[in-house]
C-alpha positions in Angstrom: 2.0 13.0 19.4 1.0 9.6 20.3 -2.6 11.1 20.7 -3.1 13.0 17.8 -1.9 10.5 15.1 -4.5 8.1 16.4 -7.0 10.6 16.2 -6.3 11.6 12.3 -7.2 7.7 11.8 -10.8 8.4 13.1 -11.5 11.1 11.4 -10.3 9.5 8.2 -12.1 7.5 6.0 -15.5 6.1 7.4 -17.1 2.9 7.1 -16.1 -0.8 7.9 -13.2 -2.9 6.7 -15.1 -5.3 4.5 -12.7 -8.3 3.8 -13.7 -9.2 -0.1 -11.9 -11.4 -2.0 -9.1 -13.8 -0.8 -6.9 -15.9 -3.4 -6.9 -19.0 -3.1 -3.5 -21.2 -2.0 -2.7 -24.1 -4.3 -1.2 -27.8 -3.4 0.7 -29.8 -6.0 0.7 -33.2 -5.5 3.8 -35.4 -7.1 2.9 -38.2 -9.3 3.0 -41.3 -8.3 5.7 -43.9 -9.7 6.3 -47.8 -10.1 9.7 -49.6 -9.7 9.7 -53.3 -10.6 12.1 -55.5 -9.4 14.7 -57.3 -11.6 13.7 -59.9 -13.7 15.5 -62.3 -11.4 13.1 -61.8 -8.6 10.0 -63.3 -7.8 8.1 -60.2 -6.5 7.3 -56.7 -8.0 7.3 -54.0 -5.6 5.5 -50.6 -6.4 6.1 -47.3 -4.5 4.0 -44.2 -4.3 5.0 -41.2 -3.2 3.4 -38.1 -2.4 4.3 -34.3 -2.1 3.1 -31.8 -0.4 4.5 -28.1 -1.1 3.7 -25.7 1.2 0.8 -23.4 0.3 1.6 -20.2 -0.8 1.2 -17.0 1.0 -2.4 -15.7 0.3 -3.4 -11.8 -0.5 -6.7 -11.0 1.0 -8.3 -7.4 -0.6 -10.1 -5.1 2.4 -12.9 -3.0 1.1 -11.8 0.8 3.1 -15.1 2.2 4.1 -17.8 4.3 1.9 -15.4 7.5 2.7 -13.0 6.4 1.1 -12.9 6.5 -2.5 -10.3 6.8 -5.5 -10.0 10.5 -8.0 -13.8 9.2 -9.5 -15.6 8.5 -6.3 -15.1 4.6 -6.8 -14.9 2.7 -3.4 -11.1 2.4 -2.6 -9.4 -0.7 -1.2 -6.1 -2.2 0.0 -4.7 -5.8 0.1 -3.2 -7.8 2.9 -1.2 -10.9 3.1 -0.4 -12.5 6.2 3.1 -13.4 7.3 5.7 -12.8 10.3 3.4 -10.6 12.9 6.4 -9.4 13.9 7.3 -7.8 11.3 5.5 -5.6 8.6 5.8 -3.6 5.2 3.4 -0.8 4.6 4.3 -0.4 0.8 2.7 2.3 -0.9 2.1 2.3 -5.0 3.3 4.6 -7.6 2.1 6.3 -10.5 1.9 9.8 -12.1 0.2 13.5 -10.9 -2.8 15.0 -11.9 -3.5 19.1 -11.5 -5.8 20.3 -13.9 -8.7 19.5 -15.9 -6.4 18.6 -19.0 -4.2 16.0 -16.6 -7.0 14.9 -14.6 -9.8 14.4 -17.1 -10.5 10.5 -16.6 -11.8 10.6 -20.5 -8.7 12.3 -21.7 -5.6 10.8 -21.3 -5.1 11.1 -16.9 -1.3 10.7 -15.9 -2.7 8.6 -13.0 -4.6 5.6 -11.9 -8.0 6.5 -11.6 -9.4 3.4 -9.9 -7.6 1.1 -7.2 -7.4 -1.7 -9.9 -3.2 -2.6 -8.8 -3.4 -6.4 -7.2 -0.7 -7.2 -5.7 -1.1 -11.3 -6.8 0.5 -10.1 -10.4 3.7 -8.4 -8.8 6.7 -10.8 -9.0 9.9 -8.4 -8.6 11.7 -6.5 -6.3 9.7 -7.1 -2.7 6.7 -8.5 -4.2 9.1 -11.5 -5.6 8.1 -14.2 -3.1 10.1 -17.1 -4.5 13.0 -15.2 -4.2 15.4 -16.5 -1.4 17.4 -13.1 -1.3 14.3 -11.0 -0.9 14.4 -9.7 2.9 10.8 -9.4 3.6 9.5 -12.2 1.6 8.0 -13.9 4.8 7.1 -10.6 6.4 2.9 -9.4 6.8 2.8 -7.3 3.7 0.0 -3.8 3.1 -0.5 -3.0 -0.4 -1.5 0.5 -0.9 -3.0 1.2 -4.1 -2.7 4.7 -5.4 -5.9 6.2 -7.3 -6.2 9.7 -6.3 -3.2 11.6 -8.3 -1.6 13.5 -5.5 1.3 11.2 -4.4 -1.1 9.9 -1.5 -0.9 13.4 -0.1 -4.2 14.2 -0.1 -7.3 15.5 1.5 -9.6 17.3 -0.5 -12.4 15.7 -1.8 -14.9 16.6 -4.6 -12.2 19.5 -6.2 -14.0 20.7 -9.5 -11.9 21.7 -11.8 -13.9 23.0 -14.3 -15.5 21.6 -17.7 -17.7 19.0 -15.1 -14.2 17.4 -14.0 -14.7 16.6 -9.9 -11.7 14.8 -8.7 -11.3 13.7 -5.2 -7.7 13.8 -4.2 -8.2 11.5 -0.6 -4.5 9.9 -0.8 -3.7 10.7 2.9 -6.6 9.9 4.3 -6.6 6.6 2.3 -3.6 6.1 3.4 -4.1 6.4 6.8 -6.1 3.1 6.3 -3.1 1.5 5.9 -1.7 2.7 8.7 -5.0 1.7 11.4 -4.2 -1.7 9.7 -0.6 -1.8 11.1 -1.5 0.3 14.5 -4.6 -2.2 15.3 -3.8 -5.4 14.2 0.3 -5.6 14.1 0.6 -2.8 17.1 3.3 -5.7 18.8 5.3 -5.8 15.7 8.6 -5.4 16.2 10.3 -4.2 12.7 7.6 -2.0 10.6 9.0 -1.4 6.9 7.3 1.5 5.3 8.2 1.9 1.6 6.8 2.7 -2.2 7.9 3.7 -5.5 7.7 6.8 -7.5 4.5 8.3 -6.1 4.5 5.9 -3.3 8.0 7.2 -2.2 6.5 10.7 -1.2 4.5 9.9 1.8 7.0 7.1 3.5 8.9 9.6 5.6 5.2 11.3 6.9 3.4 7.6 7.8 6.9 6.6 9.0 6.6 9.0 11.7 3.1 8.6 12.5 3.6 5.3 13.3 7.2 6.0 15.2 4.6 7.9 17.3 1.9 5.2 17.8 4.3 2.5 18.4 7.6 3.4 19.9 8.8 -0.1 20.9 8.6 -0.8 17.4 11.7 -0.1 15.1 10.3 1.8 12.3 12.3 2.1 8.9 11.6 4.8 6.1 12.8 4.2 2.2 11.0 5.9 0.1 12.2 4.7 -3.6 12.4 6.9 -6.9 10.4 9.9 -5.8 13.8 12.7 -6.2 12.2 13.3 -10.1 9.3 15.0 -8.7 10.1 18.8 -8.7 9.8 20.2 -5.3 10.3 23.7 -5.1 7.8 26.3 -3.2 6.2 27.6 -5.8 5.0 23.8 -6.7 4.5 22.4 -3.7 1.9 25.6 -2.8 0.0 26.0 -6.1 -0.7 22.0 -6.9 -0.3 21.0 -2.7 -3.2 23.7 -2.3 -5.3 22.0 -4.9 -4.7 18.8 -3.8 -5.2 20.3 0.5 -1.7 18.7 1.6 -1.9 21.3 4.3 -4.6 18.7 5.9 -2.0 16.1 6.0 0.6 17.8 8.2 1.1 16.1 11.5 1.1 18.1 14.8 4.9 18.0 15.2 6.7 20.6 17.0 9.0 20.8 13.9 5.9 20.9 11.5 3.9 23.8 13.2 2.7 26.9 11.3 3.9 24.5 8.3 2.2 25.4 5.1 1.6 23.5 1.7 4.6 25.4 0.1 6.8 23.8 2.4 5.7 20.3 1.9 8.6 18.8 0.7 9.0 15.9 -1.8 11.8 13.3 -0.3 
């Protein structure tokens, strides 16, 4: 099992992981202050003192490959920020469907994100609040997985042409799987992985939560998908729309997934 989820990374997306842009950390600095003496006294004394506060977490943005590209062929990336090695959220992003020209046209009105334009450095709730004391995983190594391709990152079927010169590429998987040769190659001793999203996000976290059971299994691996039960998921859906967008391609070779067809691709 092992094996074969390693191998659906290298035939994923192509290309190098570009790092592109990192934000930059800031440093206040206090102000410095006088105190005089009393009057009675025959010497002033001044004081300065100086602040340091430590520097802020920074996200770094990794360019995917040339394979691997949002719904209009744009180049697709994902952001990183460095904390605990040890442990690590793989957090995957929301955001609406698309399954037809109408709901996919990107001049119309598309239920989805059509680039990966979602930066992490303007997120300031929930896990993403990092001056939040309560917040379990604020010092954890954070992936940000934007979502772009309209198939709730389920994905593998590139250049589908829906008609009226509407091509959209629904790559979510294979993007995703990005995210997961991110945790597998550079945080493969972690020893808590957190693998999470929201709406859209929420669909894949039980499928990359296994694959990475498999790749690492010294490492305790948690699932919580988040606000995906709206999405219907009934056989007729999941075969018409999960044929369109080739979720077939994104079934892992489990002995409880064999002969397992779109139509029974589950939403969680």
């Amino acid at each position: 099992m092992t094996i074969t989820a390693l191998a659906l990374v290298a035939a994923a997306c192509g290309g190098s992981d570009d790092e592109t842009t990192e934000e930059a950390t800031t440093t206040t600095e206090a102000a410095a202050t006088t105190t005089e003496a009393p009057a009675t006294t025959t010497s002033t004394t001044s004081t300065t003192t100086t602040t340091t506060t430590e520097p802020p977490l920074a996200w770094r943005q990794v360019l995917a490959g040339d394979d691997c590209v949002c719904s209009d062929g744009s180049d697709y990336s994902y952001w990183v920020r460095e904390g605990d090695p040890s442990k690590v959220m793989l957090f995957f992003d929301g955001g609406g469907a698309c399954f037809s020209a109408e709901t996919c046209d990107p001049n119309g009105s598309p239920t989805y994100s059509i680039r990966a334009d979602d930066n992490p450095n303007a997120a300031a709730n929930g896990v993403f609040d990092l001056d939040n004391p309560e917040n379990p995983v604020r010092d954890w190594t954070m992936i940000f997985m934007p979502y772009c391709t309209g198939d709730g990152h389920l994905g593998t079927n590139a250049g589908h042409d829906y008609g009226d010169g509407i091509v959209i590429n629904h790559t979510g998987y294979l993007n995703g799987l990005q995210g997961f040769d991110e945790v597998v190659d550079n945080y493969g001793a972690a020893d808590q992985i957190l693998v999470t999203g929201s709406s859209a996000g929420g669909i894949p976290t039980p499928l990359f939560a296994g694959l990475l059971a498999d790749a690492l299994p010294d490492a305790e691996i948690l699932g919580l998908p988040d606000a995906s039960g709206g999405y219907p998921s009934t056989p007729l859906v999941n075969g018409v729309i999960g044929g369109l967008w080739g979720t077939e391609g994104a079934v892992p070779d489990w002995s409880t997934t064999e002969g397992v067809a779109a139509a029974e691709m589950g939403i969680p």
